[in-house]
Phi, psi and omega in degrees: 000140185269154199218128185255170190214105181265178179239127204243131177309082180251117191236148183205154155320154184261291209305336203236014163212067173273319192285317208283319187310295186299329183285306189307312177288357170267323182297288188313345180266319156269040188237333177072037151254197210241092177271146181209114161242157172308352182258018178249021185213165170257127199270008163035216186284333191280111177305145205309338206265322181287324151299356162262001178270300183322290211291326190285304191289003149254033158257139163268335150245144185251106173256146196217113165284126146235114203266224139285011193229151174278342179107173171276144189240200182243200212237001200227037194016056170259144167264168192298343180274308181302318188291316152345267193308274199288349174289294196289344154316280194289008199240007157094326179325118178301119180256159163199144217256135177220114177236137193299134187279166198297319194261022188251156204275188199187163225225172301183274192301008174260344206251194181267147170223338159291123184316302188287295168328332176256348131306346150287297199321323202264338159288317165277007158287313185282309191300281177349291186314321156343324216222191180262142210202106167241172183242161203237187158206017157192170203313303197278339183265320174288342149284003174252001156307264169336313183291299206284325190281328175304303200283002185258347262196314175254015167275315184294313175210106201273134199259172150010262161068196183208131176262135170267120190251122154318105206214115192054111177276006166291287192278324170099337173282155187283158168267136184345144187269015167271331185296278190349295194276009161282327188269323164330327176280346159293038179216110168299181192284341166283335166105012171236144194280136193238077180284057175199027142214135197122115179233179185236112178353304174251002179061081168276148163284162171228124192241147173237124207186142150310301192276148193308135154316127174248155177054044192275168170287154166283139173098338189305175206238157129194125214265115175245143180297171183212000000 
């Protein structure tokens, strides 16, 4: 059986939930998944919002901590964690909200102190509840949040995700990436593979099959279904 390894998005405001994060990315790393936030990339030449654009369309479930601050805003003042939370809404990705409840106390630098920030903040509280969404009131409830929802979420609606797919049984090694983008270029727009365009040096096979292919070629492919 093939074991699939999803990638799960986890975004928040940063500076006043730095504990809640690093607790989200230790849940999701015992879950045996793939946690990826913006302080895990370098921003190079490329701008923050397109690269947080990049990292969300290869994720498969998007989780968003809402603490008490609204955040860093855009230039057209949405802030980036709500602008986040509606890019994967619209990309179809399953989200899910874990907000800090209301009564638990807190010092003057956790909170919103700009009027129009707590009233964004509180508008993306109401929208968030829409979809699925609980609330937390310390580290340890929101990782068992996190844990019972990831694991219900992916049951419930199983994404993509990424398989270590088994490749050339000589060597054991994966395959070369012109081969990769060779065999890519065979699957049409439709998503079905058209092996009768495109050749290969050595002419590999592509086997589609549960059980290991006998007797392969050094270079042959094989993709077993899941």
């Amino acid at each position: 059986m093939i074991e699939k390894k999803y990638q799960i998005f986890i975004s928040s405001t940063y500076d006043d939930l730095k504990s809640e994060r690093d607790k989200a990315i230790k849940t999701v790393l015992s879950l045996e998944q793939i946690p990826i936030g913006m302080e895990m990339f370098n921003a190079g030449d490329e701008s923050q919002w397109e690269l947080i654009k990049r990292a969300i369309d290869r994720t498969d479930y998007y989780i968003v901590i809402i603490g008490y601050k609204y955040g860093s805003v855009d230039d057209d003042g949405i802030g980036y964690t709500e602008k986040e939370y509606d890019y994967a809404i619209n990309k179809g990705i399953p989200v899910m909200a874990f907000i800090k409840d209301n009564s638990v106390p807190s010092t003057p630098e956790q909170r919103e102190t700009n009027l129009d920030k707590q009233k964004q903040l509180n508008k993306f509280i109401d929208k968030a509840k829409n979809k699925i969404a609980k609330f937390w009131r310390n580290e340890d409830e929101l990782a068992t949040h996190i844990a019972t929802s990831l694991t219900t979420e992916m049951k419930r609606k199983p994404m993509i995700g990424w398989i270590r797919t088994p490749i050339d049984y000589i060597d054991k090694s994966f395959v070369d990436e012109k081969k990769l983008e060779l065999l890519l270029s065979l699957i049409n727009e439709k998503g079905e593979i058209v092996l009768n365009s495109g050749t290969w040096d050595n002419k590999p096979s592509i086997y589609f099959q549960d059980d290991e292919p006998q007797n392969p070629k050094h270079g042959d492919i094989w993709l077993q279904p899941y």
